[in-house]
Structures are given as C-alpha cells and as structure tokens.
C-alpha positions as CSV (number, residue, x, y, z in Angstrom):
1,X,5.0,8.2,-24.9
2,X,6.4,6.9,-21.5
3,X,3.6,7.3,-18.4
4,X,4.8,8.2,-15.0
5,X,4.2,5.6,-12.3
6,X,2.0,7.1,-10.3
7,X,2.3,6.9,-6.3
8,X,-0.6,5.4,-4.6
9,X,-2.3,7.7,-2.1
10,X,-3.6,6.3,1.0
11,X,-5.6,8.6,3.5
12,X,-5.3,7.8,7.1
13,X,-8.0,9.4,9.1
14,X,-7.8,8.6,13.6
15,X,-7.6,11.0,16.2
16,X,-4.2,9.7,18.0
17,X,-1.7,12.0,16.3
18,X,1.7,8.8,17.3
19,X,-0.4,6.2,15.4
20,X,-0.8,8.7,12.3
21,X,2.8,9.3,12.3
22,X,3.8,6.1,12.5
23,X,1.4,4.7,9.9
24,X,2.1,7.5,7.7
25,X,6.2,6.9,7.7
26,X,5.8,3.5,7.5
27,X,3.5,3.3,4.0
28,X,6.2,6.1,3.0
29,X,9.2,4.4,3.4
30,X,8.2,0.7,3.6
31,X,6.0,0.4,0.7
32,X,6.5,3.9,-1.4
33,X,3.3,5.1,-0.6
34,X,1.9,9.3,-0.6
35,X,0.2,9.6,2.4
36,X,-2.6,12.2,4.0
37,X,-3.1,12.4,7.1
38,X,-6.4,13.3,9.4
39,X,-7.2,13.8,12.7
40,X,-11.0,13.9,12.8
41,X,-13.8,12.6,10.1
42,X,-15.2,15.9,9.2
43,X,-11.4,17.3,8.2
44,X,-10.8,13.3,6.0
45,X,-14.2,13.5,4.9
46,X,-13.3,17.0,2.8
47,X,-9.8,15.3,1.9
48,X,-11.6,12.5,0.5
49,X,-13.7,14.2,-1.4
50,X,-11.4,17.0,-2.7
51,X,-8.2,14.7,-3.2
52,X,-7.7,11.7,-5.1
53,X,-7.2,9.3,-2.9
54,X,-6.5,5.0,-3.7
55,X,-7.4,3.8,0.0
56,X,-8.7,5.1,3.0
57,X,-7.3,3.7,6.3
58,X,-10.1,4.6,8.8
59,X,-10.3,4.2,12.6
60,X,-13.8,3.5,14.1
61,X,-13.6,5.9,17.0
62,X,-13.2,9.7,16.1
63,X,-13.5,12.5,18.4
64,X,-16.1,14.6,16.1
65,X,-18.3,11.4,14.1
66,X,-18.3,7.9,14.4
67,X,-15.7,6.1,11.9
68,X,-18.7,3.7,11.4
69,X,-20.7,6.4,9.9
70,X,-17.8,8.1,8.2
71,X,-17.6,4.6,6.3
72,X,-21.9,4.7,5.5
73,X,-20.7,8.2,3.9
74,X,-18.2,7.4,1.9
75,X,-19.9,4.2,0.9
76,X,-22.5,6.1,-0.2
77,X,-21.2,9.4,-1.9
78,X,-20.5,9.4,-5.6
79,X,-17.2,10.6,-5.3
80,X,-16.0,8.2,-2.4
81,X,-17.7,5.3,-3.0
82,X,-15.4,3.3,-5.5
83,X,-12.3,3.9,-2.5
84,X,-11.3,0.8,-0.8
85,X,-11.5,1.6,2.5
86,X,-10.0,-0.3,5.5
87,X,-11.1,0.1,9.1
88,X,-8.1,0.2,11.3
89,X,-9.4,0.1,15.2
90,X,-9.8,-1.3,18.7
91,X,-13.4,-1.8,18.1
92,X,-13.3,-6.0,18.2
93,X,-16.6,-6.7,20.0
94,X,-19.0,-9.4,18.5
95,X,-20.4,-7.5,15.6
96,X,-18.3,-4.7,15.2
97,X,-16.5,-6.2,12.1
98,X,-19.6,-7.6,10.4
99,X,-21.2,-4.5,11.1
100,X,-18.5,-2.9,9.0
101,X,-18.5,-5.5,6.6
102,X,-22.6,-5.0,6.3
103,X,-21.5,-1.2,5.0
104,X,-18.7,-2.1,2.4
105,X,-15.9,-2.2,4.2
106,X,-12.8,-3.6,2.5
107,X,-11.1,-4.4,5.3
108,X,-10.9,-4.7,9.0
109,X,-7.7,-4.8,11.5
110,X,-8.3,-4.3,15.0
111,X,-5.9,-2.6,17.2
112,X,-2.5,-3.4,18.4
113,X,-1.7,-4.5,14.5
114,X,1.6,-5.1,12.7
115,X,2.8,-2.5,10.7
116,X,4.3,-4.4,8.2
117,X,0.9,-6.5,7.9
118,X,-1.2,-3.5,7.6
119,X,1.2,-2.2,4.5
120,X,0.8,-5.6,2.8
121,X,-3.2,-5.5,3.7
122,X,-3.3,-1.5,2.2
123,X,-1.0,-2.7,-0.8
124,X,-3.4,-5.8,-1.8
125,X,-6.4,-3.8,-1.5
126,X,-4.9,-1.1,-3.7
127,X,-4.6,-3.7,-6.7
C-alpha cells in the first residue's frame, strides 16, 4: 500500500494582512507548504485547535491578545502543546526572546526577517 506525502501545514497568526500574504505565498511556493492564515489570536487559537496544524508561526503583538500569551496557551493545551511554534516579531528588547524561550518557544525571528531564512527555520523545525 503506497502513503500519500502529506503537505506540512503551517499556521501563520499576525495582524498585518501584507506580511500574511507574503509569508503565506512564499511557504507555498518556495517550500510546498499548506498554509492558514490568521489575523488575530482568538480566530488562530480556534484554527489551532480545530485543524491539524505542523507549526505555528506566531507574531508577539496581536490586536485582540498578546502573542506571548497566545504561546503560554498553546504551550499549555493538550491539543496544542506538541506544535512547534515559532515567534515571528519586532519585539527584540532585552528579554523578550528569553521570555519566549522560558514558555516553550521553538523559535524566535525578530522583524525585518528573510523570507527565505524563515522557510528554512519553519522547514527544520517541522522535522
């Protein structure tokens, strides 16, 4: 019996709708990804834990909750917990990145980023 290759599916949750677009077409085109797309936490938060997802690309600053605590959520919940999940944001204070490190983050990437190195970083943390 032959077994589909399945696509990996990678969540991007931030409020600037140009940044989800071009993430989104890059992952699709560049490294074959599916991609779902998010605008605010509480909309990702019921993608995440209704679809299966293999990554979730997260910015820190969301217009309805904190990224930061979107990541305590997910790092918590039974059904999220297990997703890698990368924090993708302008947020590059001292602290901010061990702060996200201190709740599970996978990954960290502040803002302006390479798209190419953020679809190698969401490719190596997917395997």
């Amino acid at each position: 019996m032959f077994f589909a290759n399945k696509k990996k599916r990678v969540l991007i949750i931030d409020d600037d709708r140009s940044l989800l677009r071009q993430i989104s077409i890059h992952l699709q085109e560049h490294r074959g990804f599916d991609t779902i797309i998010a605008e605010n936490g509480e909309h990702g938060s019921a993608i995440a834990n209704k679809a299966h997802v293999d990554l979730i690309i997260l910015d820190w600053t969301l217009p309805d909750i904190q990224g930061i605590d979107l990541l305590a959520r997910f790092k918590t919940a039974q059904q999220t917990k297990n997703i890698p999940i990368l924090m993708l944001t302008a947020h590059n204070k001292i602290g901010d990145a061990e702060k996200a490190f201190a709740l599970n983050a996978d990954a960290y990437m502040f803002k302006p980023f390479s798209l190419q190195r953020l679809g190698e970083k969401a490719n190596g943390l997917m395997t």
